[in-house]
Structures are given as C-alpha cells and as structure tokens.
ChimeraX commands (.cxc) that place a marker at each C-alpha (Angstrom):
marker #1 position 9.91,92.41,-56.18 radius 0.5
marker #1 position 11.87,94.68,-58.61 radius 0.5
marker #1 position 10.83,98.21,-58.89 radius 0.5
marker #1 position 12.28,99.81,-61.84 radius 0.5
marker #1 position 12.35,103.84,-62.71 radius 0.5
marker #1 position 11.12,104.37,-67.03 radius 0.5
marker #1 position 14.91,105.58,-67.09 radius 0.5
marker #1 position 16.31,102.01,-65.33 radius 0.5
marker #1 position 13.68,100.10,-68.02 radius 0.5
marker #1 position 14.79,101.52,-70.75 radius 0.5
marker #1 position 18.47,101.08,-70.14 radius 0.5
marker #1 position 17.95,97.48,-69.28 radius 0.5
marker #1 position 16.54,96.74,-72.69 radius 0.5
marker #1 position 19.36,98.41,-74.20 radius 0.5
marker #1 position 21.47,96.59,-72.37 radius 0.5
marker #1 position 20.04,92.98,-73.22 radius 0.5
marker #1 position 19.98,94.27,-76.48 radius 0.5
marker #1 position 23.18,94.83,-76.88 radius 0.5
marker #1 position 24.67,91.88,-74.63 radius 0.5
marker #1 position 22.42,89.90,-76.80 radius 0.5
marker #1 position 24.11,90.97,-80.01 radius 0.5
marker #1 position 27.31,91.07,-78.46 radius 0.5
marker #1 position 26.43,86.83,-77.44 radius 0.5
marker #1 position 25.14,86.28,-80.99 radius 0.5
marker #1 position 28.93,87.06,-82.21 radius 0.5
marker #1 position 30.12,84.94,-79.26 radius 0.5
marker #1 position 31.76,88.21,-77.80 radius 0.5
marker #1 position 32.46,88.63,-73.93 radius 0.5
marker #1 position 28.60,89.98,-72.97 radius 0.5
marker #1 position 30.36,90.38,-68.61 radius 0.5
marker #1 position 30.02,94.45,-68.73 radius 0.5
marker #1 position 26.73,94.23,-70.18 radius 0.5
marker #1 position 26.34,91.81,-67.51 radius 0.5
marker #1 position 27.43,93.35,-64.73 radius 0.5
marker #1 position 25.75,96.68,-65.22 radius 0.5
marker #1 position 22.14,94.53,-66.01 radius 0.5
marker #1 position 23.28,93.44,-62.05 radius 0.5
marker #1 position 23.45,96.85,-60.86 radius 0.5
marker #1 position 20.10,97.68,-62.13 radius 0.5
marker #1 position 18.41,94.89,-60.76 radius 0.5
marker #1 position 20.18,95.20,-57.27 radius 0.5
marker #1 position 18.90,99.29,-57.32 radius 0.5
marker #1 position 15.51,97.88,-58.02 radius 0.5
marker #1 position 15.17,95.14,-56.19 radius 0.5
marker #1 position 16.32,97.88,-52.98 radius 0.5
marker #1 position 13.96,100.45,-53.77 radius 0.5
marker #1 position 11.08,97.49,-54.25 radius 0.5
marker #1 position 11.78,96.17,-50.76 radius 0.5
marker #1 position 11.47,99.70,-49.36 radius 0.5
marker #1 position 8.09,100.36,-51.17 radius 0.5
marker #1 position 7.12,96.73,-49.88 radius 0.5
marker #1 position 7.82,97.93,-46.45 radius 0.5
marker #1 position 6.04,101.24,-46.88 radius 0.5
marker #1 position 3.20,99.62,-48.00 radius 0.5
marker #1 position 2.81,97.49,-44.93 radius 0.5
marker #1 position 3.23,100.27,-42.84 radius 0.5
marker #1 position 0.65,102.17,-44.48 radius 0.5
marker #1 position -1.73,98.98,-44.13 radius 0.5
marker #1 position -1.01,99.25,-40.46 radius 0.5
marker #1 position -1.73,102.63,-39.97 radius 0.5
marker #1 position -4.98,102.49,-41.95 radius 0.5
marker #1 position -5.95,99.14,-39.34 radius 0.5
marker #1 position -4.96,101.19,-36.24 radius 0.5
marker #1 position -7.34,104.21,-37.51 radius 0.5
marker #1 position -10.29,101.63,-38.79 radius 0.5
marker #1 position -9.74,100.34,-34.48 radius 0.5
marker #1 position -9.89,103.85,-33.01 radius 0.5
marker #1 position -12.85,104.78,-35.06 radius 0.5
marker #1 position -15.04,101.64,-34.08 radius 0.5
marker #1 position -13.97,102.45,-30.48 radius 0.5
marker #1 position -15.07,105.80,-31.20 radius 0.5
marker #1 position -18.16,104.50,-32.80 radius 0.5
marker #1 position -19.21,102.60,-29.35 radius 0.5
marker #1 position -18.45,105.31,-27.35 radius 0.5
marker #1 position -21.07,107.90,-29.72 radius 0.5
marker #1 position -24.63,108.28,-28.81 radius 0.5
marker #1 position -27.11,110.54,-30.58 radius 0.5
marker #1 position -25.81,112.81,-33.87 radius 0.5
marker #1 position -22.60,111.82,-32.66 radius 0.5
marker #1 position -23.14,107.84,-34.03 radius 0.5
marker #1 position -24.00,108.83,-37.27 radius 0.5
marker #1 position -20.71,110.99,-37.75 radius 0.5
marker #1 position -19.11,108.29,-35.69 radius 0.5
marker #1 position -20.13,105.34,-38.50 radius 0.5
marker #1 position -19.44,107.47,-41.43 radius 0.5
marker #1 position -15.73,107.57,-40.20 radius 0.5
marker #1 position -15.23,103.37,-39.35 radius 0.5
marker #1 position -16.74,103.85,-43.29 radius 0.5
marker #1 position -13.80,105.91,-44.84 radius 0.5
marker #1 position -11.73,104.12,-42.58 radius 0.5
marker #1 position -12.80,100.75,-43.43 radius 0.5
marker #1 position -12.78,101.46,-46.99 radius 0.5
marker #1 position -8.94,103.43,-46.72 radius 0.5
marker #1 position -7.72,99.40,-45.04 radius 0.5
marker #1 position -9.58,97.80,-47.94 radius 0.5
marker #1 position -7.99,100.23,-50.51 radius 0.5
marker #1 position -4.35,100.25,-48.53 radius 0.5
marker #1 position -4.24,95.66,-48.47 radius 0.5
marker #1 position -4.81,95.98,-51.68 radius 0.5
marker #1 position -2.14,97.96,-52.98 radius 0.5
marker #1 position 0.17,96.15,-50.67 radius 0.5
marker #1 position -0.12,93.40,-52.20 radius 0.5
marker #1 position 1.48,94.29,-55.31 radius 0.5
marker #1 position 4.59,94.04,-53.50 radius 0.5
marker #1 position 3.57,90.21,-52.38 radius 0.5
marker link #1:1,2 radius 0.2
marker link #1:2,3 radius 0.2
marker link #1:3,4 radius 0.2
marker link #1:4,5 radius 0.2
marker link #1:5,6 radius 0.2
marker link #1:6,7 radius 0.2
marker link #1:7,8 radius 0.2
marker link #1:8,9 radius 0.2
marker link #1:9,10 radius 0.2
marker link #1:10,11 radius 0.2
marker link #1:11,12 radius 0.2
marker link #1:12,13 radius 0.2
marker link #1:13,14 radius 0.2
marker link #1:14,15 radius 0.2
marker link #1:15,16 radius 0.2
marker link #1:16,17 radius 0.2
marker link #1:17,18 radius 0.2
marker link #1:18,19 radius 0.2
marker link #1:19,20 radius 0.2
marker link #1:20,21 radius 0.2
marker link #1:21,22 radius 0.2
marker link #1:22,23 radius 0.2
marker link #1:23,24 radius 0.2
marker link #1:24,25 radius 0.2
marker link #1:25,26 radius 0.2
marker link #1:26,27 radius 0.2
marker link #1:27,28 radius 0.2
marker link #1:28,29 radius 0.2
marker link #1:29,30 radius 0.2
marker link #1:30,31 radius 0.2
marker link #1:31,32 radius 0.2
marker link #1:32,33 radius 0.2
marker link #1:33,34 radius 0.2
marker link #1:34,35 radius 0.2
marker link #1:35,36 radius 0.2
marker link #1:36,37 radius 0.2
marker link #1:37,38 radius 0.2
marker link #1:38,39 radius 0.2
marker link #1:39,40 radius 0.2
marker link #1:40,41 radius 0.2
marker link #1:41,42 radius 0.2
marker link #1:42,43 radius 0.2
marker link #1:43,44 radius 0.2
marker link #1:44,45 radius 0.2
marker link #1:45,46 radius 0.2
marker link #1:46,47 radius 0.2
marker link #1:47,48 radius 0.2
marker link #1:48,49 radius 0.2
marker link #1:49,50 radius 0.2
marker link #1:50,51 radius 0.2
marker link #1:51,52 radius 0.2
marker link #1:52,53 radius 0.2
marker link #1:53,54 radius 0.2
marker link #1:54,55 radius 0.2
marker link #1:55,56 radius 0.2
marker link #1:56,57 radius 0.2
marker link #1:57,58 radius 0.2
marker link #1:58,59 radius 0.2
marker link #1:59,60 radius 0.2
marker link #1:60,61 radius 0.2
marker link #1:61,62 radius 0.2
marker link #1:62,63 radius 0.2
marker link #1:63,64 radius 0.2
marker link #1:64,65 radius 0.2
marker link #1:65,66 radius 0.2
marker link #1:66,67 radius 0.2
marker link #1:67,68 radius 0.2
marker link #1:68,69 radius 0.2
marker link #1:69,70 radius 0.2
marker link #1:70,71 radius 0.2
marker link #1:71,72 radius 0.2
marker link #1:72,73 radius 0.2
marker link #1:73,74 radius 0.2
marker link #1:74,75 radius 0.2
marker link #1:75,76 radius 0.2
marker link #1:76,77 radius 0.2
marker link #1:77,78 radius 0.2
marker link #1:78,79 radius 0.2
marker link #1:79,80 radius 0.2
marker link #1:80,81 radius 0.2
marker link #1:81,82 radius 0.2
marker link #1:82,83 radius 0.2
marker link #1:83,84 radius 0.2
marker link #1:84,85 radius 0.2
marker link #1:85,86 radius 0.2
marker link #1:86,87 radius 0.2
marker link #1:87,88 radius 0.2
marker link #1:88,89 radius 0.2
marker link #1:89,90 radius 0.2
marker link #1:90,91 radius 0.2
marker link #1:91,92 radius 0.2
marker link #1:92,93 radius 0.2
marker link #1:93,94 radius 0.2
marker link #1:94,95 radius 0.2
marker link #1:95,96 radius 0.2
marker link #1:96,97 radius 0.2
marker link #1:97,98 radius 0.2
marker link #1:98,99 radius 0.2
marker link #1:99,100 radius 0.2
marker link #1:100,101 radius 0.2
marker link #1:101,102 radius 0.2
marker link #1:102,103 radius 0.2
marker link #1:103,104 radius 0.2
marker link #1:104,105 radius 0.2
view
C-alpha cells in the first residue's frame, strides 16, 4: 500500500496533469513519468514501513492482553477486580491496534 504525504498528493496530480496535457499534444510525457515513479516508489517505502509498524504494535498490544490475563489468574481479592479492568483496556487496545493494521492489508 502507498502512503502518500498532502505535499507528494498534490504534486502527483500536477504531474498527471501536466503529462496528461503534454500526451493530449502527443508530446514525450517520460519526465513526467519518471518523477510520477519516484513518488510512488517513496510511498510505496514509507507504506511498507507503517505496515510493519502496525504489526508490531498489534503484537505488542497481544503480548500485554497475555500478561494481564496471567495476571488476572494469579489476583485474588481487590486485586481481581483491578486485575480484570486491565485484560479490559488491554483487550480493547488489541481490538483497537488489528484494526488499524489492517488498513495497511
């Protein structure tokens, strides 16, 4: 997946635009090509590395939803109750981190 900055989006439509007039008057469109190719290749980069970051963040949020339950079974008394509230926020934070992950899907 492409991630594009509002500066790379706008220059990209600029660029079809022109390459597009440029291709109506049958005129050589290969710079206009070639920098739409840059763009894309920066974007396409930095979207792999959010995809990545992403995952990671989904596997820190399952590792902390695990060490709360074990937490959980190991609680007795006021303990539990603090103890459940947490496998809460941290079930919720794995619900909320899969689904921003997979944006990047």
């Amino acid at each position: 997946m492409r991630s594009y900055t509002s500066a790379e989006r706008r220059q990209r439509a600029g660029l079809v635009w022109k390459g597009a007039r440029q291709a109506i008057a049958d005129a050589d469109t290969s710079s206009y090509d070639a920098q739409i190719a840059k763009l894309d290749a920066r974007a396409e980069e930095r979207g792999a590395l959010e995809a990545a970051a992403a995952n990671r963040l989904v596997e820190q949020a399952r590792h902390e939803a695990a060490a709360a339950k074990a937490a959980l079974r190991a609680a007795r008394g006021k303990d539990r109750a603090a103890a459940q509230d947490a496998v809460r926020k941290a079930e919720r934070r794995v619900r909320d981190t899969e689904q921003a992950a997979r944006r990047y899907r």
